[in-house]
N, C-alpha and C positions, 0 to 999 in steps of 0.2 A: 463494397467493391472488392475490396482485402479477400472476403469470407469467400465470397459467389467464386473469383479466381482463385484460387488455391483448394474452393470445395470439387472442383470439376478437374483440377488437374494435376496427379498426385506427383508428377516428377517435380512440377514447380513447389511443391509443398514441401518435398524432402527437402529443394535446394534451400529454400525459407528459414527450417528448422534448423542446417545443418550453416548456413549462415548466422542465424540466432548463437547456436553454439557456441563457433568460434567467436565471435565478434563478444560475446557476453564474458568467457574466459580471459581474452585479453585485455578486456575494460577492467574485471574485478581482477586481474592481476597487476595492472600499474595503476590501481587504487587501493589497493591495499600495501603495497611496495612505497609508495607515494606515503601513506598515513606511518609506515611502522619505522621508514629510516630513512627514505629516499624521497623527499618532499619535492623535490628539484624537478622530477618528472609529470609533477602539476601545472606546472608554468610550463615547459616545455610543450605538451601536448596540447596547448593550449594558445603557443606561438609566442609566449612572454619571454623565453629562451631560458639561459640557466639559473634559476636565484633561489635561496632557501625561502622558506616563511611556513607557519602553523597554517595548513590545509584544512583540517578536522572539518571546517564552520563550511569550505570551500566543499569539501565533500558528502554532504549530508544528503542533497538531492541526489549523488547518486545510490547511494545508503535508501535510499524511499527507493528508487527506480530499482534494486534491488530487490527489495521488497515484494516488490509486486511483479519480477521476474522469476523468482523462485521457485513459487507453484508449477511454472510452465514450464522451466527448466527438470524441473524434477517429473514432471509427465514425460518431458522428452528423456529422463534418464531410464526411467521403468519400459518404454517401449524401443528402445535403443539398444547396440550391441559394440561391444569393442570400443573402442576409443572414442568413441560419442557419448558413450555412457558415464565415462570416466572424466572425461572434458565437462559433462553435465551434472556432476556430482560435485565435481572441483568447483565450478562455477558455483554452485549455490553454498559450500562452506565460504569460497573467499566472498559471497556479500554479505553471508551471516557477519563474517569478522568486518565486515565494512559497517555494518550496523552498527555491531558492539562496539567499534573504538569512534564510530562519529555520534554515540549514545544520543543515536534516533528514533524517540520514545516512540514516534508516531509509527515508525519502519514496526517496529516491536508489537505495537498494538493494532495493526495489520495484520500480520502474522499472528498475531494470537487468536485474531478473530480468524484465519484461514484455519488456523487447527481444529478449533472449537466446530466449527462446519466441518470438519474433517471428520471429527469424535463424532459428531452425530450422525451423521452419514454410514458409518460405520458400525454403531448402537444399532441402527435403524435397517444396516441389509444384510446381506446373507454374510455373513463372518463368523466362525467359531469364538467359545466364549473365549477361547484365553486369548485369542488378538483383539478381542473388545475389552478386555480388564486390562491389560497392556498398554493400549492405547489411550484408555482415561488416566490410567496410573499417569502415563508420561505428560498426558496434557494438564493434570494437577499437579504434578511437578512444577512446570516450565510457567504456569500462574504464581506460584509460590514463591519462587526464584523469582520472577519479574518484582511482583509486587515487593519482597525482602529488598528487593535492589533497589530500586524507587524510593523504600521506605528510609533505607541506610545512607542513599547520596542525598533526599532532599527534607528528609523525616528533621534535621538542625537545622535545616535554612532558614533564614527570620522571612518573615510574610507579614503584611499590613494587616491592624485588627479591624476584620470585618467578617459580618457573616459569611464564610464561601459555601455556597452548597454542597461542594465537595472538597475533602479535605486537601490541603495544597502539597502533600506529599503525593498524592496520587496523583491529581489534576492539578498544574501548577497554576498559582494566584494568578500570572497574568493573563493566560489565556482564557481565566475565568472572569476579568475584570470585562475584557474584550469581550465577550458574550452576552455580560449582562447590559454592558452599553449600546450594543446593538440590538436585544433585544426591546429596551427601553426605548429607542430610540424609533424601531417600526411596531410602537402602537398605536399607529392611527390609522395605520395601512396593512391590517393582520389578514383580509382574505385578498387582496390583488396585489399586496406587494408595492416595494418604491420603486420598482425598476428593476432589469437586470444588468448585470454588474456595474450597479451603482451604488454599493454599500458603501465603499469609502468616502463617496461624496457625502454622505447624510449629514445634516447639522453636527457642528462638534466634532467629528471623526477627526477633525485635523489635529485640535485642542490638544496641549499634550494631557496624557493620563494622571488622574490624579493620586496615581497608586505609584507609579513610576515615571519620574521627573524628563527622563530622555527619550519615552516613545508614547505616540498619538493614541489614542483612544482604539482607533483602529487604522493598524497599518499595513495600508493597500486592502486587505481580505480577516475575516473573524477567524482565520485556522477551524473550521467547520463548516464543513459542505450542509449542515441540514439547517446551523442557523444562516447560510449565508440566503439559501433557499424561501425557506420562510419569509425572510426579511424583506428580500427581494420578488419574491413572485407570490405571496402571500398563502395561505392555506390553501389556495386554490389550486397552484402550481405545486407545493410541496406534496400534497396529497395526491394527487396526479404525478408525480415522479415515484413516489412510494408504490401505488398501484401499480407503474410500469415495474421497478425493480423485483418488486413483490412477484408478479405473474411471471416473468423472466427467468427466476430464479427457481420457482417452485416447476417450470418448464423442464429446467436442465435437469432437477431432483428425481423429478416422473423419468425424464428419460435413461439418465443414471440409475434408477434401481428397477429399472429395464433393461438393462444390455450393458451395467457392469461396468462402462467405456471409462478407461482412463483419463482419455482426452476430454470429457467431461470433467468428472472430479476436478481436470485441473484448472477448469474454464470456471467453473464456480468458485474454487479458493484463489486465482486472481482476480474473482468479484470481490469477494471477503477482503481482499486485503485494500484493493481500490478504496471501497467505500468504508471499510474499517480504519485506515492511514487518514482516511478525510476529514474523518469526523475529530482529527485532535492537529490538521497539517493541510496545506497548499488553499488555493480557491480553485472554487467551482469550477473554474470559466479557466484554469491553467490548462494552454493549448497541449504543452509536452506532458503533463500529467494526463491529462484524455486521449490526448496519440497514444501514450506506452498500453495504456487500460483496453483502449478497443482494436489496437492491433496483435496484442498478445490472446485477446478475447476472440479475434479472429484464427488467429494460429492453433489456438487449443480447439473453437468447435470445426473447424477445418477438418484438422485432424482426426477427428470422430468419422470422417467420413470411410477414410483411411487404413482404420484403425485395426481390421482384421490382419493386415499382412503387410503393415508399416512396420518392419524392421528393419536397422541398417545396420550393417555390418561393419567390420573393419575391413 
């Protein structure tokens, strides 16, 4: 409904974007003000009135909704003029720095997957070689750096001795405990699933974890959209969502190195980060996590409609 109204009516679309704008500057400015010295403006905005206390933990979902506002924001900064541009520019450094100080791996590894689609995308249409050598340069950069970092804050952390399939500096031990429990737990129901969003319920999920004495086997959701899927709607449904995403995406590809549209490019790297942030954060079934996803996903192919002589000035 978002897409259809804003695809037919371009002055409602400006106001949309130009709403986005400000409303996303002003967020990631008393969230970042909030995390670096002014904590007090958390509770406040929030109605708790004035009181200090460590936000970091309180801030993270907006750290992820950051995340997956940035590709959009930065669409709106490349077709933008004046002071929208700069509002749109601004905006996407202060949720980077909202990222970085609520070190939201998942935020991170969203973003890295929007890049990575980004590099190929790029590899792959009409670009001169030295903006395609450039741009791999910086995207193995910015893996390097991740991975160094991960490796240096969790590469000493003690972790239980058990086989993990991945190493717990990369993937950490408990989110890997939680997946092997659930997936343990739906093999008896691997093509139609136990239900959907019934993973928490499944035998045992309440138990506490035998790797960590203070949290449940699984609590509320697996932190992964694809084991939560499987589990719950079994190869039938997981395969069938894969196929939707699959054709959807390769839709936007075709029409991207067709017509160049920015507003593309940025509708696909807020896929990238949706379903790359999910697969290590939130459940499936998180109502404000699928709001932010399919209304920003409206806003950017909206925009395509647009997109010849969407500029705004100051």
């Amino acid at each position: 409904f978002i897409y259809a109204t804003l695809h037919h009516d371009r002055a409602l679309h400006n106001k949309a974007i130009k709403a986005l704008i400000i409303t996303s500057f002003i967020f990631a400015l008393i969230a970042v003000t909030a995390l670096i010295f002014l904590p007090e403006l958390y509770h406040l905005t929030h109605g708790n009135g004035w009181k200090p206390s460590y936000v970091q933990k309180s801030y993270k979902p907006a750290a992820a909704a950051g995340a997956l506002m940035i590709p959009a924001l930065f669409w709106v900064a490349t077709s933008h003029t004046g002071k929208w541009k700069i509002l749109s520019y601004s905006s996407c450094g202060l949720f980077l720095a909202a990222i970085f100080m609520t070190a939201n791996k998942a935020a991170f590894a969203g973003l890295l997957a929007a890049f990575a689609l980004f590099v190929l995308l790029t590899v792959f249409h009409r670009h001169n070689r030295t903006r395609v050598i450039l741009t791999i340069a910086v995207f193995l950069a910015s893996i390097l750096a991740v991975f160094y970092w991960l490796y240096v804050t969790r590469g000493s952390m003690p972790y239980p001795d058990y086989d993990w399939p991945a190493p717990p500096w990369l993937i950490d031990w408990h989110r890997q405990s939680i997946w092997s429990f659930a997936w343990d737990q739906g093999s008896n129901n691997r093509w139609f699933g136990t239900g959907i969003n019934a993973i928490d319920k499944l035998e045992g999920s309440k138990s506490l974890s035998p790797f960590l004495t203070s949290t449940t086997n699984i609590p509320f959701h697996p932190h992964n959209w694809a084991v939560e899927v499987v589990i719950e709607t079994g190869f039938i449904g997981f395969f069938s969502l894969l196929a939707f995403i699959g054709y959807a995406t390769l839709r936007m590809i075709k029409l991207y190195f067709k017509t160049s549209s920015t507003a593309i490019m940025g509708a696909l790297c807020v896929w990238a980060v949706y379903w790359g942030s999910g697969l290590f954060n939130f459940s499936f079934w998180s109502v404000w996590w699928q709001a932010s996803f399919l209304i920003l996903s409206a806003l950017c192919l909206s925009g395509h409609s647009h997109s010849k002589n969407n500029s705004i000035t100051s």
